[in-house]
C-alpha positions in Angstrom: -63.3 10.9 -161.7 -64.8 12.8 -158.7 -65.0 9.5 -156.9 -61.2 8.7 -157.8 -60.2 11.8 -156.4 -62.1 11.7 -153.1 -60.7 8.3 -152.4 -56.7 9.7 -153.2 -57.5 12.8 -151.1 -58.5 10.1 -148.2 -55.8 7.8 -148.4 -53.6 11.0 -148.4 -55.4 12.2 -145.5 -55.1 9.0 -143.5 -51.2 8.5 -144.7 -50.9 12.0 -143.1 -52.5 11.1 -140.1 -50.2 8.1 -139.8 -47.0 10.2 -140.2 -48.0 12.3 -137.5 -47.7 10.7 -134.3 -46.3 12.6 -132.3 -45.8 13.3 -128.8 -44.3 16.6 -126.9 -42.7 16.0 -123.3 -42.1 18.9 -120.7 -39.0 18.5 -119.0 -39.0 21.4 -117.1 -40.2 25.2 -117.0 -38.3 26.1 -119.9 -37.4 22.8 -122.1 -39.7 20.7 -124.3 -39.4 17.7 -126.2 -41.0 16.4 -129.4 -41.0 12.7 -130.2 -42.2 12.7 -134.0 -42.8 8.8 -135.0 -43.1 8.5 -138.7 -43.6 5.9 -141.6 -41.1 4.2 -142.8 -39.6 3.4 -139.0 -38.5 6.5 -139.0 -38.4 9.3 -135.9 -37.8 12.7 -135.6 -36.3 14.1 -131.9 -36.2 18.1 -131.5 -35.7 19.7 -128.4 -38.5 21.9 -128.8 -42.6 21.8 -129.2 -42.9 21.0 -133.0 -46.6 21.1 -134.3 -45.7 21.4 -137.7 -46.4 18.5 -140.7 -42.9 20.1 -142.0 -39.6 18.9 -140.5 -37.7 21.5 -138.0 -34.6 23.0 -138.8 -33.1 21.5 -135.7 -33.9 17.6 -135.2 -32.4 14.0 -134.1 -33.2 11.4 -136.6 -33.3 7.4 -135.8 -35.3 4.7 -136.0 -38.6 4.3 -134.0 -37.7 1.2 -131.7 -34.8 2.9 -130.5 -33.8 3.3 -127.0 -31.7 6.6 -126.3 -30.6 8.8 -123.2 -30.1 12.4 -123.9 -28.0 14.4 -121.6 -28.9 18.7 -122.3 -27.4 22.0 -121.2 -30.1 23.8 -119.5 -28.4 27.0 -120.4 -27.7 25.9 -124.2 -30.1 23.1 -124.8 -31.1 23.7 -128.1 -26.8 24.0 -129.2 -25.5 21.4 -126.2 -26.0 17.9 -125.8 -25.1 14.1 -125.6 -26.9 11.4 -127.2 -26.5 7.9 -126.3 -27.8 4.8 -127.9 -27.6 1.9 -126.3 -29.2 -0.1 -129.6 -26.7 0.8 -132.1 -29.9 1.9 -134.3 -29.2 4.9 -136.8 -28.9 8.2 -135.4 -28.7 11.7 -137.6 -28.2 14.4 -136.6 -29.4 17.4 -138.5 -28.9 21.4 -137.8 -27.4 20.9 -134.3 -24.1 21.8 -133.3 -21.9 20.5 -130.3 -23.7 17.1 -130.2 -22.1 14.2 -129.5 -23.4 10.8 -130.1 -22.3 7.8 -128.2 -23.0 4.3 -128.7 -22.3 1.3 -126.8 -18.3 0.8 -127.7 -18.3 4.6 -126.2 -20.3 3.6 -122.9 -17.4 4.1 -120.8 -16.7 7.7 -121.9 -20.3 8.6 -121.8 -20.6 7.3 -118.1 -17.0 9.1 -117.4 -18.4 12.4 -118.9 -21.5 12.4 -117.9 -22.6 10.9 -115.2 -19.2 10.6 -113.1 -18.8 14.2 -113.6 -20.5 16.0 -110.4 -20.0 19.6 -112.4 -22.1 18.5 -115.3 -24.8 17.3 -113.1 -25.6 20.6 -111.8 -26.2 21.9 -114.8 -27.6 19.6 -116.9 -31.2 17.4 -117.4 -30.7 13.9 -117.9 -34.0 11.3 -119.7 -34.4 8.6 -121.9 -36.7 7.8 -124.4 -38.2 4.5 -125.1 -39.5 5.4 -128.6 -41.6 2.2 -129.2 -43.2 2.4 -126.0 -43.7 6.8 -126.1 -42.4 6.2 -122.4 -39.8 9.1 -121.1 -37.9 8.9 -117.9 -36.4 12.3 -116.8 -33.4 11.7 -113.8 -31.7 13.9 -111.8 -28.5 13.4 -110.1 -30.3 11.0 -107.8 -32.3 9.5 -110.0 -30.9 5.7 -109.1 -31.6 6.5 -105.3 -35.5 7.7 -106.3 -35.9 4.3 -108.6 -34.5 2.0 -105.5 -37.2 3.8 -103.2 -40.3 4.4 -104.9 -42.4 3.5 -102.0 -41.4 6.5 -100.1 -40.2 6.5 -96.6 -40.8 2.7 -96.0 -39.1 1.0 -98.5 -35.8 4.0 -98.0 -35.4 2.4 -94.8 -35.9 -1.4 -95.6 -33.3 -0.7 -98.6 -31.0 0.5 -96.2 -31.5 -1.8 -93.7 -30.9 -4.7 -96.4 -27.4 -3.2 -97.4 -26.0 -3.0 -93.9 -25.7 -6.3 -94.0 -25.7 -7.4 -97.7 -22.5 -7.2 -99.5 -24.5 -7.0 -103.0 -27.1 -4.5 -102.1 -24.4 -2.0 -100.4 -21.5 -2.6 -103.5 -24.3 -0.9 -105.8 -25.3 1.8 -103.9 -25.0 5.3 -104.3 -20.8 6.1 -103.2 -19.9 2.6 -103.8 -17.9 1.1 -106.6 -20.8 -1.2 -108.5 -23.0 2.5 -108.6 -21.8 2.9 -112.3 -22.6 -0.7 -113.1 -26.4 0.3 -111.2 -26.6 3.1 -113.9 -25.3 1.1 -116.8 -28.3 -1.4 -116.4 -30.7 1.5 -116.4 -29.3 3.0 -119.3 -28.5 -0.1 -121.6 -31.6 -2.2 -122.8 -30.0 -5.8 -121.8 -32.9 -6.6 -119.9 -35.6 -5.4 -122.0 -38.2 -7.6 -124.3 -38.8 -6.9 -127.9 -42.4 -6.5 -127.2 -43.2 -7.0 -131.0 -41.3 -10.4 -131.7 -43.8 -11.5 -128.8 -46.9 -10.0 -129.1 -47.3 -10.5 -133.3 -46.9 -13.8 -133.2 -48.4 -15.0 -136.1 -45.9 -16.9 -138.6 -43.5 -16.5 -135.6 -42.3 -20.2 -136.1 -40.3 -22.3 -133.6 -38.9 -19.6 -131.0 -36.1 -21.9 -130.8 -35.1 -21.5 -134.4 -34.6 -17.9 -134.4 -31.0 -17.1 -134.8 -28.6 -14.7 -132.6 -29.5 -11.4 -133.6 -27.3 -8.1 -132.6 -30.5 -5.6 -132.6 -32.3 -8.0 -130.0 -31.9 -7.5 -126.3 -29.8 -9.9 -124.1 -32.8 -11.0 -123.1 -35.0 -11.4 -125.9 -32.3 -13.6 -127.3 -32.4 -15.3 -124.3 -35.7 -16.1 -123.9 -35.9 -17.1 -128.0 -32.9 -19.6 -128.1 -32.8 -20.4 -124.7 -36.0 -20.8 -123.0 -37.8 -21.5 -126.3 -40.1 -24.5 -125.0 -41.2 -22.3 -122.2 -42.1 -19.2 -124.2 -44.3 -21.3 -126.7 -46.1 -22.5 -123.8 -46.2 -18.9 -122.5 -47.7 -17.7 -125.9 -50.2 -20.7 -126.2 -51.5 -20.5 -122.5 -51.9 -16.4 -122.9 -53.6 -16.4 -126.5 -55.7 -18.9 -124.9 -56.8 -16.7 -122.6 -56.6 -13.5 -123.2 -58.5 -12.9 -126.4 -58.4 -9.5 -126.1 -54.6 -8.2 -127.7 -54.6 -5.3 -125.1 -54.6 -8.2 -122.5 -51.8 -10.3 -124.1 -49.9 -7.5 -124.4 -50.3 -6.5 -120.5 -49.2 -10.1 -119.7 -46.0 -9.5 -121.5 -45.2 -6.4 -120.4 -45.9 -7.6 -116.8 -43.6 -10.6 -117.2 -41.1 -7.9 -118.6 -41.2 -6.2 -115.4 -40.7 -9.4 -113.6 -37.5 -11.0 -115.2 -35.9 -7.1 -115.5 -36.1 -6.7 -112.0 -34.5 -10.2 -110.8 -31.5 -9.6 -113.2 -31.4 -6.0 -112.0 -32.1 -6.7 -108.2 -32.2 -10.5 -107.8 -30.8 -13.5 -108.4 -29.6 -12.5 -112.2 -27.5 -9.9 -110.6 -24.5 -11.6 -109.8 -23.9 -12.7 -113.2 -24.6 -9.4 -114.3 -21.7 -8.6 -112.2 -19.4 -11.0 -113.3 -20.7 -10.4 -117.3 -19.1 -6.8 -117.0 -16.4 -7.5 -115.3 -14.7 -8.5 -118.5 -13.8 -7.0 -121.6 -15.8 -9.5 -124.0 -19.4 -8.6 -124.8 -21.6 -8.7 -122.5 -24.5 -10.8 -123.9 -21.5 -13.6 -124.9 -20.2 -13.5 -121.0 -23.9 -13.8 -120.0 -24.4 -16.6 -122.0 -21.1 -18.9 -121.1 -22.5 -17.9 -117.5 -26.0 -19.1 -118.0 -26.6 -21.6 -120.7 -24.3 -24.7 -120.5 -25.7 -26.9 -117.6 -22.4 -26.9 -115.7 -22.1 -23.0 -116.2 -21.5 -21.4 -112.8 -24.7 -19.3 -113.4 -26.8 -22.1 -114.9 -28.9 -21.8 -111.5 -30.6 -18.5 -112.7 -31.8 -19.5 -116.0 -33.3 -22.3 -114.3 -34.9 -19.9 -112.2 -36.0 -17.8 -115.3 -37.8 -20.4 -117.0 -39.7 -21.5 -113.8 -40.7 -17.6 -113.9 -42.4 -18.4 -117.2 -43.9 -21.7 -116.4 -45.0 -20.7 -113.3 -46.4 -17.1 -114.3 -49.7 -18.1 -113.8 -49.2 -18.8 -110.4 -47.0 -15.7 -109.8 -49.7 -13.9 -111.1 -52.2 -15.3 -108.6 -49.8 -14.9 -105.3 -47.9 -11.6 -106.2 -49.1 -9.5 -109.5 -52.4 -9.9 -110.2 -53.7 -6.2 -111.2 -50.3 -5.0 -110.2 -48.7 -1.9 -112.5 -45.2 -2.4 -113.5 -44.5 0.3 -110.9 -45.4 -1.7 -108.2 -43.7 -4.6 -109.5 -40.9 -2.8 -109.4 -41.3 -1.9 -106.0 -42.1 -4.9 -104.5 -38.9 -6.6 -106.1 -36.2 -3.9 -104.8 -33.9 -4.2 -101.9 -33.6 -8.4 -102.8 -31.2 -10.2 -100.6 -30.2 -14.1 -100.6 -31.1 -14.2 -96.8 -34.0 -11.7 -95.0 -35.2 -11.3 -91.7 -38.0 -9.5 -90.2 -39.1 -9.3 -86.7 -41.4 -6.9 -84.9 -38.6 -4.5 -84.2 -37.7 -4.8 -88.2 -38.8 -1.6 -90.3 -39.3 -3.8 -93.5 -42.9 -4.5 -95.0 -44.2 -7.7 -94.1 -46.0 -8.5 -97.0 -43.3 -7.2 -99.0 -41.0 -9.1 -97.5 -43.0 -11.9 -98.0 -44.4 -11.4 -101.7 -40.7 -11.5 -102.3 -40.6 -14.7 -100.5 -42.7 -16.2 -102.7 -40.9 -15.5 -105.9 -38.0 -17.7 -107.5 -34.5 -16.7 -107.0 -33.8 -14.2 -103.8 -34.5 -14.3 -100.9 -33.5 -18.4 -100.5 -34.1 -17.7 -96.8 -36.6 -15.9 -94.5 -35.9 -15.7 -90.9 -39.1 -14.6 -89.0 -40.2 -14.1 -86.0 -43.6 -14.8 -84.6 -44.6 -11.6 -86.8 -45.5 -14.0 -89.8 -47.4 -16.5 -87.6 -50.5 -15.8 -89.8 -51.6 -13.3 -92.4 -49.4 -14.7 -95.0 -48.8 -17.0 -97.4 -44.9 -18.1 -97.6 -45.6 -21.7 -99.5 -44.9 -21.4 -103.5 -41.2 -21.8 -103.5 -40.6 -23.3 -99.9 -41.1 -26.8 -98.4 -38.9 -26.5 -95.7 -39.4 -25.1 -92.1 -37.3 -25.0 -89.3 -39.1 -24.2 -86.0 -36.4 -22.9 -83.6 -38.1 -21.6 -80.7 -41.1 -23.5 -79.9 -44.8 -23.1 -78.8 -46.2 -26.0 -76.4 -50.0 -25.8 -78.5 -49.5 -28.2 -81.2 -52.4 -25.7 -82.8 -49.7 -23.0 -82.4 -47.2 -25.0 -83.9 -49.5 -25.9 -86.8 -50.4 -22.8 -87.4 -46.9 -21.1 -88.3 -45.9 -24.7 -90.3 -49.6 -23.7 -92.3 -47.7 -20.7 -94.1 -46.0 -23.1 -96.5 -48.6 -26.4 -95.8 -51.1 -24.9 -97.8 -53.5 -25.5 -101.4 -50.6 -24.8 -105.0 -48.0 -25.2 -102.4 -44.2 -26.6 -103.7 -45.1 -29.9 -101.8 -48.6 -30.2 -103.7 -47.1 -29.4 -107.3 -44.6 -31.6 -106.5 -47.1 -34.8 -105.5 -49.3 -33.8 -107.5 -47.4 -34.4 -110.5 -45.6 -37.4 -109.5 -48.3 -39.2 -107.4 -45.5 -40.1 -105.4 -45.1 -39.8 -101.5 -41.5 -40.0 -101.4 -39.2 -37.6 -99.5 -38.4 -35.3 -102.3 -41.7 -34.1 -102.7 -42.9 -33.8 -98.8 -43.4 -31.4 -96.4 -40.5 -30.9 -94.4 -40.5 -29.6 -90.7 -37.6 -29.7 -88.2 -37.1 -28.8 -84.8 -33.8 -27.9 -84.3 -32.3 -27.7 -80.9 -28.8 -27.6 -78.3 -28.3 -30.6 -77.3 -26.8 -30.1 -74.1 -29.4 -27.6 -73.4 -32.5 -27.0 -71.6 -33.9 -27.2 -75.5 -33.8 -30.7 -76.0 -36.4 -30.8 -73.2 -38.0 -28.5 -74.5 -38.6 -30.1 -78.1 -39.5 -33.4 -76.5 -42.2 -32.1 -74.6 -43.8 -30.4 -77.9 -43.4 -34.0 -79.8 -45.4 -35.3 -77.4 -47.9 -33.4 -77.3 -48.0 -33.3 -81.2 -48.2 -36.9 -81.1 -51.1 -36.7 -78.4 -52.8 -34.4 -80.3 -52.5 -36.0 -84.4 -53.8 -39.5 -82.5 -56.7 -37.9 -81.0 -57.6 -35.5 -83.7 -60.7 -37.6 -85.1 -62.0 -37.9 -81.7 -64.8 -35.4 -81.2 -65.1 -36.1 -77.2 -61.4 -36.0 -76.3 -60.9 -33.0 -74.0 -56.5 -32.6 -74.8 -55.0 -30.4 -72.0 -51.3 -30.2 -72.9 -48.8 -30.3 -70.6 -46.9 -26.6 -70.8 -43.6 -27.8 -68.4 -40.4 -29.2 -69.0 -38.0 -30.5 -66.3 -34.5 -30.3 -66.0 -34.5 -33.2 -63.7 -35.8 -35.4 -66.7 -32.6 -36.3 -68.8 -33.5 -36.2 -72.8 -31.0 -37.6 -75.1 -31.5 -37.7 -79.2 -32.5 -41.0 -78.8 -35.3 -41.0 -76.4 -37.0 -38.3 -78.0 -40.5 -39.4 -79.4 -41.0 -40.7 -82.8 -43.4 -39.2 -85.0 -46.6 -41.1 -86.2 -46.2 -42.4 -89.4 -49.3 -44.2 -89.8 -52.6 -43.2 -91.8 -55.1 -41.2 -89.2 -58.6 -42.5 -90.1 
């Protein structure tokens, strides 16, 4: 009997234990917050330390995967306050007065109220809660300008450098009319993986049969009916791997990071933009913009799924041992088309990490700043040298940023053990010609060809001719071929 009752008083113990995990947040000073998870998915929000194994007086009760923003009086916190939830999870609200609760068919008030309201600003503390993940963001009023510039002083001035002169980047900024869609993206959980569905995979089943699902994220729903083939993959190649749990869920929570930012910042943003630009919901606009092959969008959930096939890779190049902060950083300020000289202020490897992503930037226009010292070569295959170096070594040596071992070129032979044009290297020498260039370029093919024919030779002594003549008249046609035979 003795023995029955030990064992009842344990499993109450541990049942206790379970229902008491909790975790209390300083705001500020004066305000607390306790985040109570409990059985039964069940969670308990007071705005107050709560040590107690009894419910407060005062509390927020919902679900404990819920997402939710909570906007506070600092002068009347405990009778004053908004509550959004983005989820459309159960929210009760017990003991409190003044509240109101908003939920995503009341976005637009809450954002009008809120956060479009300079007055209430002053005098209010803005966070969110990620309950699942016990992860709590406080903002102030300029929180959107602290997220977009987390690497201090640098990265401030490479973000505005980036929206002088890109429409996309400047539209969302702080002043500018797509700064409440900015917000909305932080606020709403579109963009954010079920972490669960992914990580518990046993008796998960085909992703692919998993039906639409209102309490899914857009892109959890996404990646399950839509990139289904790639996720499986995904799973297999990471369980493979990482036999450790706690590893398999950093990989997911790193290609989280990854995907929310190039919807936020990238690529995915444009169809974010044209998604809420109508009146429809937004994960059905997203979806006539992505999924059909002739969809106008139908480029970026290409590029997604080459994120997840590729992550490996990506991991290698960019994010290996990388926090999701940092990931965050180094995917801000993303334009189609970059520059970067050595009069630009933006980060050179930072400018090309991003390089070396899918999606933005399609373009990098460098000086001789990224010569060497960096890697350009997982996404790119072509090169266009416009200003030109008489070495061929020279020349070699900026073409060897994207000529290199896992480039796009040696995926691409590699799995089609074909040499056709498709899957070369591609290097151009673009030049005026009418110009002083065209003698210019001719000069250099020479002494490229003069160079590749004597490479082999160990005694040949190549000094290369550094002058070009005006007297000498180059046309398209008499410029010299390049070698296309085998060099043995």
């Amino acid at each position: 009997m003795k023995t029955i009752i030990k064992i009842i008083g344990v499993i109450a113990l541990l049942l206790v234990g379970f229902d008491q995990s909790r975790s209390i947040y300083r705001l500020d000073d004066s305000h607390y917050i306790t985040v109570w998870k409990r059985l039964g998915n069940k969670c308990i929000i007071t705005l107050d330390k709560h040590y107690s194994i009894f419910k407060p007086y005062n509390y927020i009760e919902t679900t404990n995967d819920n997402f939710v923003t909570v906007v506070i009086d600092k002068q009347h916190a405990k009778s004053d306050f908004a509550l959004y939830s983005g989820q459309d999870k159960a929210v009760n609200i017990v003991g409190y007065q003044n509240i109101g609760i908003y939920k995503n068919e009341n976005y637009d008030e809450f954002q009008k109220q809120y956060y479009d309201n300079n007055s209430y600003k002053r005098h209010h503390l803005y966070f969110s809660i990620d309950i699942k993940e016990k992860l709590i963001s406080k903002f102030s009023d300029d929180y959107l300008s602290d997220l977009l510039n987390e690497d201090g002083v640098e990265n401030t001035l490479q973000y505005k450098e980036d929206t002088d002169h890109y429409f996309f980047s400047k539209h969302f900024s702080k002043g500018e009319p797509g700064y409440s869609l900015r917000q909305k993206m932080y606020l709403q959980n579109w963009f954010e993986l079920d972490l669960d569905i992914f990580i518990n995979t046993s008796g998960l089943g085909h992703l692919s049969q998993h039906k639409r699902d209102s309490n899914k994220s857009f892109l959890t729903d996404l990646l399950l009916r839509h990139c289904s083939g790639e996720m499986s993959h995904w799973i297999q190649e990471q369980e493979e791997e990482n036999t450790d749990p706690a590893d398999f869920s950093e990989a997911i929570k790193t290609l989280n990071a990854i995907l929310r930012n190039f919807m936020r910042h990238g690529t995915g943003l444009l169809a974010v933009f044209v998604a809420n630009s109508h009146d429809q919901n937004f994960a059905d606009n997203m979806l006539q913009l992505l999924v059909h092959k002739d969809a106008p969008f139908h480029f970026v959930l290409t590029e997604i799924k080459t994120i997840i096939k590729d992550f490996k890779l990506l991991l290698n190049v960019n994010f290996r041992n990388k926090s999701e902060q940092e990931i965050n950083v180094m995917m801000r300020s993303l334009s189609p088309v970059i520059g970067i000289s050595g009069q630009s202020r933006r980060n050179c490897s930072l400018v090309a990490a991003q390089f070396r992503m899918p999606g933005f930037p399609y373009a990098l226009i460098a000086t001789d700043i990224l010569r060497e010292g960096e890697d350009l070569h997982t996404y790119c295959q072509n090169i266009y040298h416009y200003g030109v170096a008489w070495n061929p070594s020279d020349m070699e040596q900026r073409t060897g940023r994207i000529d290199r071992i896992n480039s796009m070129s040696f995926r691409k032979l590699n799995m089609s053990q074909e040499l056709s044009f498709p899957n070369m290297l591609h290097v151009f020498y673009p030049y005026l010609s009418q110009s002083f260039e065209i003698n210019q370029v001719s000069k250099l093919l020479t002494n490229i060809n003069r160079f590749t024919e004597t490479f082999n030779t160990v005694n040949e002594k190549n000094n290369f001719d550094t002058t070009a003549s005006l007297d000498e008249k180059i046309t398209d046609s008499s410029l010299p071929q390049q070698i296309k035979h085998k060099i043995v």
